[in-house]
C-alpha positions in Angstrom: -26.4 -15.3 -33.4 -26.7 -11.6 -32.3 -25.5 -11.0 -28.4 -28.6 -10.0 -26.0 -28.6 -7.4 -23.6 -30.2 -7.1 -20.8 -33.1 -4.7 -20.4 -33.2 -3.5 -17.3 -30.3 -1.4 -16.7 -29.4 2.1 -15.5 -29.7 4.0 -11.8 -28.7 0.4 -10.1 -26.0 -0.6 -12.6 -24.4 3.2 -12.5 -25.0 2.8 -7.9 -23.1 -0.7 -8.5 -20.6 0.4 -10.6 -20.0 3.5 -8.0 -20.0 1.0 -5.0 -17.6 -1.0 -6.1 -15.2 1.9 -7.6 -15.2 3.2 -4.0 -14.2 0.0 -2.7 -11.5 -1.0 -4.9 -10.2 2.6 -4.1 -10.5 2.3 -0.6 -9.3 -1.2 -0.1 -6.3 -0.4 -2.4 -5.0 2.8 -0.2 -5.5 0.8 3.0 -3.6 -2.2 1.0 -0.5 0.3 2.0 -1.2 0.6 5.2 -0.9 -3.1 6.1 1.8 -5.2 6.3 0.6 -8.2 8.9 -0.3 -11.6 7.0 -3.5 -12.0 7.6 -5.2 -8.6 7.4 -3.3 -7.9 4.3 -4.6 -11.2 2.4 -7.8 -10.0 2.9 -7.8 -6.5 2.1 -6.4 -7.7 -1.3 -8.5 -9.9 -1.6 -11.2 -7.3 -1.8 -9.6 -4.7 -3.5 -9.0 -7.7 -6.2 -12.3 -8.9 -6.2 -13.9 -5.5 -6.1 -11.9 -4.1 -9.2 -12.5 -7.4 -11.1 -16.5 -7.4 -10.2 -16.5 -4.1 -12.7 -16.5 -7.0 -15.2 -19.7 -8.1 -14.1 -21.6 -5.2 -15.0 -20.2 -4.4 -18.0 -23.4 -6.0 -20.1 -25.6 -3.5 -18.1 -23.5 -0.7 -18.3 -23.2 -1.0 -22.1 -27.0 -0.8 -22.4 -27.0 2.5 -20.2 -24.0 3.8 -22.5 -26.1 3.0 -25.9 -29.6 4.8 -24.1 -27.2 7.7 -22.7 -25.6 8.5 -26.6 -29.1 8.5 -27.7 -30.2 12.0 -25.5 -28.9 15.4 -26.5 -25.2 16.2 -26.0 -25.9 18.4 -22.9 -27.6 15.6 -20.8 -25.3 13.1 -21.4 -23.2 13.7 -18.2 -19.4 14.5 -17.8 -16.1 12.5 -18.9 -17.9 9.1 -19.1 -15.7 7.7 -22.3 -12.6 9.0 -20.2 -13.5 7.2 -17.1 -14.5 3.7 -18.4 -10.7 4.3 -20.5 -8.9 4.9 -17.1 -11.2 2.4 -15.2 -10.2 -0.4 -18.3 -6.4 0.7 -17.7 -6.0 0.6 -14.0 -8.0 -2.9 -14.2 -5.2 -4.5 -16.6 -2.1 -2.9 -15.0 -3.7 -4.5 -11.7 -4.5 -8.1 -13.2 -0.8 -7.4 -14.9 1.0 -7.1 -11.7 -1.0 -9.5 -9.9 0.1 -12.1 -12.3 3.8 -10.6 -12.3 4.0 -10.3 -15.6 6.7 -8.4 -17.1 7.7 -6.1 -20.0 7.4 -2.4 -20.3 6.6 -2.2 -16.8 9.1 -3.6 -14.7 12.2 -3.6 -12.2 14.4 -3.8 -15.1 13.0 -1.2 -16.8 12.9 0.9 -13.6 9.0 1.6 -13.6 7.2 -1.4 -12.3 3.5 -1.9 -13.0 2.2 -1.2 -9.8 3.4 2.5 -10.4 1.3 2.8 -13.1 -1.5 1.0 -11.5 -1.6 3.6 -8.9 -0.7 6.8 -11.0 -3.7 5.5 -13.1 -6.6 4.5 -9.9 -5.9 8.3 -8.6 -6.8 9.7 -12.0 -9.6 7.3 -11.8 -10.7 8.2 -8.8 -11.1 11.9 -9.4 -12.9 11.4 -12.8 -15.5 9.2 -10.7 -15.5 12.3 -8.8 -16.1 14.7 -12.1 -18.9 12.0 -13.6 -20.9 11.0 -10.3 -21.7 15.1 -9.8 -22.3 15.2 -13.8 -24.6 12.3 -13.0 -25.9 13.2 -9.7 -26.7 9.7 -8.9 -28.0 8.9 -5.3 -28.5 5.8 -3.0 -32.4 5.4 -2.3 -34.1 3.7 0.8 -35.4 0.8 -1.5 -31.6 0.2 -2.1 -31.7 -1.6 1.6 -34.6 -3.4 0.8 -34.3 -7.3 0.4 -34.0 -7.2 -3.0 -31.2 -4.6 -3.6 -29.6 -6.4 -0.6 -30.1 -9.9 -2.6 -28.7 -8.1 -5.6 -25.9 -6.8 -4.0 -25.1 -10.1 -2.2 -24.5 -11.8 -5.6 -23.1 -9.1 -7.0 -19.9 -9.6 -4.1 -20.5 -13.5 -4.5 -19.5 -13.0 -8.2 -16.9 -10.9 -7.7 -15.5 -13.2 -5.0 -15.6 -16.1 -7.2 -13.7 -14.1 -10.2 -11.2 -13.4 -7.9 -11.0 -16.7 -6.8 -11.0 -18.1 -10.4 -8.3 -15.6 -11.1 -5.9 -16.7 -8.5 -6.7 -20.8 -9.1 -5.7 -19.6 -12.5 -2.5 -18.3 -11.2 -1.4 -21.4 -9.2 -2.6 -23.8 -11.5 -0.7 -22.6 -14.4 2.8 -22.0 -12.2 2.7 -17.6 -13.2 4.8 -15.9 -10.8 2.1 -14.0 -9.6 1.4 -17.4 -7.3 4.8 -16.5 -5.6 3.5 -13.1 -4.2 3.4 -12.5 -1.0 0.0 -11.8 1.0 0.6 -7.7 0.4 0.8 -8.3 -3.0 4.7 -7.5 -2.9 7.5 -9.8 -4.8 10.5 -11.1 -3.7 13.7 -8.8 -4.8 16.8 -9.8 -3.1 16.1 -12.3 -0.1 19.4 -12.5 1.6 20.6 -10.5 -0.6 20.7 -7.1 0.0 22.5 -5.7 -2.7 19.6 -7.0 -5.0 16.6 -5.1 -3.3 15.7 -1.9 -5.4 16.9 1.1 -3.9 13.6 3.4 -3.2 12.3 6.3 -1.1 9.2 7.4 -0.1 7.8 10.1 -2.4 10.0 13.2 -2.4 12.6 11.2 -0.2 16.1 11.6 -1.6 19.5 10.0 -0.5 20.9 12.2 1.5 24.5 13.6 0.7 26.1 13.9 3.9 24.7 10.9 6.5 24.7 11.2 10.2 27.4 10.6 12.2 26.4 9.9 16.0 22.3 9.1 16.6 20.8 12.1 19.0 18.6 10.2 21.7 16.6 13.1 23.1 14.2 12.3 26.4 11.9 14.6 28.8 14.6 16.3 30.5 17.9 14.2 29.2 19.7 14.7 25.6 22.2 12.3 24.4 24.8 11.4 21.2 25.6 7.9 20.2 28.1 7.1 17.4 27.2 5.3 14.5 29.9 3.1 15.4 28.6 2.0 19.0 25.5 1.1 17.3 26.2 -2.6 16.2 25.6 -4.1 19.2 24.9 -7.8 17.6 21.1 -7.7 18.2 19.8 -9.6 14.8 15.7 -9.6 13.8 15.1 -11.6 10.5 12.0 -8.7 8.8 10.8 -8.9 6.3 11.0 -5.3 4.4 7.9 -4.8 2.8 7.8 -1.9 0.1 4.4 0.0 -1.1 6.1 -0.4 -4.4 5.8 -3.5 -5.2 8.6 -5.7 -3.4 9.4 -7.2 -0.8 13.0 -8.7 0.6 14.0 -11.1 4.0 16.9 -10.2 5.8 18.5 -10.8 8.9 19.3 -7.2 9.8 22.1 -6.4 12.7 22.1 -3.7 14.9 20.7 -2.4 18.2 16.9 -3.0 19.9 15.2 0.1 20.6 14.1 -0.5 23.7 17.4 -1.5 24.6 19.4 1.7 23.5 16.4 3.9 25.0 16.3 2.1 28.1 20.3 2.6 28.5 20.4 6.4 27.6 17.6 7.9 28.9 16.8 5.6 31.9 14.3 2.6 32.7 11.1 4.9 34.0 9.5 5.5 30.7 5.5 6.4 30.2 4.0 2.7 29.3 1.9 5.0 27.0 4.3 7.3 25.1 5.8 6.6 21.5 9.2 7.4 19.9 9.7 9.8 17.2 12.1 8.1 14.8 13.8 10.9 13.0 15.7 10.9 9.5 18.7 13.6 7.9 16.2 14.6 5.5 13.6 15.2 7.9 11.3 12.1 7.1 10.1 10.6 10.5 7.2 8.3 11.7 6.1 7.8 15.4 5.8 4.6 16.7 4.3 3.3 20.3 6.9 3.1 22.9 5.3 -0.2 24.1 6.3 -1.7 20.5 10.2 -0.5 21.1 11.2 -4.2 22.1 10.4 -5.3 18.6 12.1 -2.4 16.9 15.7 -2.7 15.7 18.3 0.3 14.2 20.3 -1.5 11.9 23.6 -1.1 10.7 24.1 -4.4 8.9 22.2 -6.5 7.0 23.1 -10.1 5.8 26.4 -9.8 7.9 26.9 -6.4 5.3 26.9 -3.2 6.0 23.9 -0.9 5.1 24.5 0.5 1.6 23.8 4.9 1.2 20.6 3.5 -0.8 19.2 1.6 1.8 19.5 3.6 5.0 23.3 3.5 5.9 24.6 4.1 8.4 21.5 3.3 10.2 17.6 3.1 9.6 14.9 1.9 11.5 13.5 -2.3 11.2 9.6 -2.2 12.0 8.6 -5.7 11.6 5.5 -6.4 10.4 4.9 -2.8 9.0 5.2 -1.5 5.7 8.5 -0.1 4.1 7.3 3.7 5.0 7.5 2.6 8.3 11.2 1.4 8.3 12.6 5.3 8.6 16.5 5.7 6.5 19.2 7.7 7.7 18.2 8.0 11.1 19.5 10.9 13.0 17.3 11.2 15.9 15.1 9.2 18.8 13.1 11.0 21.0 10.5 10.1 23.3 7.3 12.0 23.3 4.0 11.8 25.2 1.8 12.4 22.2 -0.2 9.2 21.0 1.3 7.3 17.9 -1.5 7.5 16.0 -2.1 10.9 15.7 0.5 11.4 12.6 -0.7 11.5 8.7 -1.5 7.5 8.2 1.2 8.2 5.3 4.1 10.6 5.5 3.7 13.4 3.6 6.8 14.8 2.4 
């Protein structure tokens, strides 16, 4: 019995199809930015549940692909075959790490999936860029109306409930993907340090010749701390949380922040500042001095010392922040009035 099509299919498939491209995209770049619980389970939730509701309209979109090969080559619009091929790809490397499957794409292999994932949802993203202007498709007014609303509504209700069946699926059947944690990271050397990959952010490299004192530089004071009078024997169990894919607990050993700051460059500090956290290579994020209690440099972690790979001699513990965050090699701490937020969300170099 012959499969039927739906009829009605074309500017509201191709605005759906856009919608929820944009979201996925969106959702997934802001998936790097968070690394609290909560917020993160539900931003991938919808950057799952938006990639999967592609599926959805696949019947549609088929219909608009067979009406589109049927018009003259120069109407046809720009790079569609290429785009639904990297939107298909970025689709199963996503459902292939979500379920932590293995194979050509893993630890092991020193590429895991969620590389390609990513490599493949930019190049997706600019040939929805390339097609949309080919197709010069537009939202309309009657787009709010009740029923484009209604439409729309069970649109996200479907693509909830494929998300939803997805993970049951995962749970139910034991796949490690159930094991992830709510950022969509897996566990690589809990208490265990020497386990943990060893990455960097970007163009990030391990530096050759490490620090040896931490520079502590204030409004109108500038000091040098050894390494060695770092380990003070303030521990924070973190959780290191890395945009890569992983994610490892550790009790790290070292100094507080605010502790170190508070010492060096005296107790009267702006409520309102933030610390510039400063690596060899010239890597740094900026953080809010109110946070510093919560910040740790470590030297150690597990009761071992930091590794060249993983920050020694020091590197900055953010808890509840993403392994970008957490700042290797760290060479300077200065105290600064400019706002923390007003930085690149993500470092660039």
């Amino acid at each position: 019995m012959a499969l039927t099509l739906p009829r009605r299919a074309g500017r509201r498939t191709n605005v759906g199809l856009l919608g929820l491209l944009l979201l996925a995209g969106g959702t997934g770049v802001l998936a790097f930015a968070v690394g609290s619980p909560g917020p993160a389970r539900l931003v991938v939730a919808a950057h799952g549940a938006a990639g999967l509701g592609l599926l959805l309209l696949v019947p549609w979109k088929s219909v608009v692909v067979r009406r589109s090969w049927r018009r003259p080559a120069g109407t046809r619009g720009t790079g569609g075959v290429s785009l639904g091929v990297a939107t298909l790809l970025t689709l199963l490397t996503g459902v292939l790490h979500a379920g932590g499957v293995t194979g050509p794409w893993s630890w092991s292999a020193g590429v895991p999936v969620l590389h390609a994932h990513v490599a493949l949802g930019v190049a997706t993203g600019a040939l929805v860029a390339v097609h949309a202007w080919g197709r010069r498709q537009r939202p309309r007014a009657t787009d709010l109306g009740r029923r484009g609303l209604l439409r729309a509504g069970a649109l996200g209700a479907g693509a909830a409930v494929l998300w939803g069946a997805g993970e049951g699926l995962l749970r139910l059947t034991g796949a490690p993907g159930a094991e992830r944690r709510a950022t969509g990271s897996f566990d690589r050397g809990t208490d265990d340090p020497a386990a943990m990959p060893v990455t960097q952010w970007i163009s990030d490299v391990v530096p050759d010749s490490p620090a040896t004192a931490l520079e502590l530089v204030g409004a109108d004071r500038r000091v040098r701390v050894p390494v060695g009078d770092l380990d003070r024997g303030d521990v924070v169990r973190a959780v290191l949380d890395c945009t890569g894919g992983w994610y490892a607990v550790q009790d790290w050993r070292g100094v507080r922040l605010d502790r170190l700051v508070a010492e060096h460059l005296g107790r009267e500090l702006p409520g309102d500042g933030s610390v510039d956290v400063v690596s060899v290579t010239g890597f740094r994020r900026r953080l809010p001095l109110s946070e510093t209690s919560g910040l740790l440099l470590a030297t150690h972690a597990a009761g071992r010392p930091l590794t060249p790979g993983h920050g020694a001699p020091v590197r900055l513990v953010a808890p509840g922040r993403r392994g970008f965050w957490w700042v290797k090699w760290v060479e300077r701490v200065e105290v600064v009035d400019a706002p923390w937020w007003l930085q690149p969300p993500f470092p660039l170099q």
